[in-house]
C-alpha positions as CSV (number, residue, x, y, z in Angstrom):
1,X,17.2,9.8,-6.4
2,X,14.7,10.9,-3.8
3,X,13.9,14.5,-3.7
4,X,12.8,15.4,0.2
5,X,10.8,18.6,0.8
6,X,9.9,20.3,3.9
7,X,7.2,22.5,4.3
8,X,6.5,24.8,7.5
9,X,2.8,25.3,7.7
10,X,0.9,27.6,9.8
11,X,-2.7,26.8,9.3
12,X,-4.2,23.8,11.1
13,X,-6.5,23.4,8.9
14,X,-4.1,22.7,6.1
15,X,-1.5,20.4,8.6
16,X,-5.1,18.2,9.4
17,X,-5.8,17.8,5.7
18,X,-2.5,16.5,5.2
19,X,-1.9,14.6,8.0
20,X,-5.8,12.8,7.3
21,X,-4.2,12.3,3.1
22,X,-1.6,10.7,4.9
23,X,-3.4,8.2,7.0
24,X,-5.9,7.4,4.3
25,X,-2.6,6.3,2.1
26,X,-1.0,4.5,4.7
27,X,-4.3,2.7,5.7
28,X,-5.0,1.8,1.9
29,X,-1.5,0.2,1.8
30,X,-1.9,-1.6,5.1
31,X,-5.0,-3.4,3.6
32,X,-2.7,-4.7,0.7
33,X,0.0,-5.6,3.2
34,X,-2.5,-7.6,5.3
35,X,-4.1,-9.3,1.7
36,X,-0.4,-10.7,1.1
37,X,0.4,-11.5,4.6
38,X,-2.5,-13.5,4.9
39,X,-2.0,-15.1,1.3
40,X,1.8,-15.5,1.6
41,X,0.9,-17.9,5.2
42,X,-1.8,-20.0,3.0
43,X,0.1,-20.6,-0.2
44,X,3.4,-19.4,0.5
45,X,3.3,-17.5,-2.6
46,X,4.0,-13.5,-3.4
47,X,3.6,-13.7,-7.5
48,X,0.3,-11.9,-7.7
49,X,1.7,-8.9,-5.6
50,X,4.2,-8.4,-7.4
51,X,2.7,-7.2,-10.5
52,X,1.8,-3.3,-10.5
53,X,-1.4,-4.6,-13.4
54,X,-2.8,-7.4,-11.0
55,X,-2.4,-5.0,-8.4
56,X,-4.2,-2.4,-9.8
57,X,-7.1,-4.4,-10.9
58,X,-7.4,-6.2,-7.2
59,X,-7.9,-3.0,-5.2
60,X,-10.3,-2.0,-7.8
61,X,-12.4,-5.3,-7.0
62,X,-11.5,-6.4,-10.8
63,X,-9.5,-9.3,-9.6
64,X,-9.4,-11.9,-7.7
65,X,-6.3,-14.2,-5.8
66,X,-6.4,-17.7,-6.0
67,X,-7.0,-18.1,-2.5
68,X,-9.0,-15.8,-0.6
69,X,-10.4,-16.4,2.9
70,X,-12.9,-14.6,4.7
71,X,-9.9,-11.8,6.0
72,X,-8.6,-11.5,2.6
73,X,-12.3,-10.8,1.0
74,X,-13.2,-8.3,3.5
75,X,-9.6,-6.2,3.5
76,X,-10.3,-6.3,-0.3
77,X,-14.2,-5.1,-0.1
78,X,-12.5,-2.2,2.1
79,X,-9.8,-1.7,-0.3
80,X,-12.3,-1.2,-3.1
81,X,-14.3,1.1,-1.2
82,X,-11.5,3.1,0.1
83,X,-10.2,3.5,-3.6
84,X,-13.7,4.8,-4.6
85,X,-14.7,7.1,-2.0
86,X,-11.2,8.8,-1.1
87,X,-7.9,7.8,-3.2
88,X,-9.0,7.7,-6.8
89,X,-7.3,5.8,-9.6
90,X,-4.3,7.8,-9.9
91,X,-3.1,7.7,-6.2
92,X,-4.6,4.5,-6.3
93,X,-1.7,3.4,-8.9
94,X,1.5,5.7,-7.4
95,X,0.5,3.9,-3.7
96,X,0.6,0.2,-6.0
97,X,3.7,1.3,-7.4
98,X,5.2,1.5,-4.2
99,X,3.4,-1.5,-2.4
100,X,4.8,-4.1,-5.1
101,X,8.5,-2.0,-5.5
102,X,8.3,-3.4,-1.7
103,X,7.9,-6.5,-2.4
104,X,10.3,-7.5,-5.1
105,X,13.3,-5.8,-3.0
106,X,12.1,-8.4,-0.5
107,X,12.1,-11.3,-3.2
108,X,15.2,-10.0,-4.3
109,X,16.9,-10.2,-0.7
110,X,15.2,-13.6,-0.3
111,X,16.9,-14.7,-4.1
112,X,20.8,-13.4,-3.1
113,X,20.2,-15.2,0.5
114,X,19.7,-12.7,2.5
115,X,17.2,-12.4,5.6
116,X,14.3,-9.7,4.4
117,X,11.0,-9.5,6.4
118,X,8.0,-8.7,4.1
119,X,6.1,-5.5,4.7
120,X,4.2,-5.0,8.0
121,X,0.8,-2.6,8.5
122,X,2.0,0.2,10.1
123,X,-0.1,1.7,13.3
124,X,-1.8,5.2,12.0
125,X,-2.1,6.8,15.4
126,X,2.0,6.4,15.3
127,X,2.5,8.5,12.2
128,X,4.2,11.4,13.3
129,X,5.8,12.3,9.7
130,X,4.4,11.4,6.3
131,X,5.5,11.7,2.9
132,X,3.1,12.1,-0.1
133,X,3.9,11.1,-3.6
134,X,4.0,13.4,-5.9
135,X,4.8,13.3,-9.9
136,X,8.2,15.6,-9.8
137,X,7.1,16.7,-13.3
């Protein structure tokens, strides 16, 4: 069950924040995407992404992939920095939760026989809505 909320906000100030949160998430999970894009064309494998502890430790610079080019090394020395300077280690989990929740449903679709297209990076400037994350507790 998803629980959508929409909030009418005045201040520019406060819409800018948001919107910047927003960009800094989606840019953090683009990096991943691109990692296994790359990875997935070299070895044809998704196993490592799809485990929220591997995850976790790769965009903290904690572990490494069995194969990793120069793209995949550099997207990773940008995730690590990203995670220190602006997301932190709880975001940092939530937007890994939802990252490898992508890609099993894709293994999953890919396992019944279905056609599934991993996750693509999405283009920031085209974000016109966002959704955070939150912990409904």
């Amino acid at each position: 069950m998803h629980l959508t909320m929409s909030i009418t906000i005045k201040k520019k100030s406060v819409v800018n924040k948001l919107e910047r949160a927003s960009k800094t998430f989606q840019h953090f999970k683009n990096l991943i995407y691109l990692c296994a894009l790359e990875y997935f064309q070299n070895t044809k494998d998704l196993k490592p992404f799809l485990s929220r502890t591997f995850l976790d430790k790769f965009v903290k610079g904690k572990e490494k992939l069995s194969f990793e080019n120069e793209k995949i090394k550099n997207w990773k020395s940008e995730l690590v920095a990203l995670w220190q300077r602006e997301i932190g280690s709880d975001t940092a989990k939530a937007l890994v939760n939802i990252v490898a929740r992508e890609f099993k449903s894709v293994i999953e679709k890919w396992k019944v026989g279905e056609k599934a297209n991993l996750p693509k990076p999405k283009k920031l400037h085209s974000l016109y809505s966002f959704t955070l994350e939150t912990n409904p507790n």
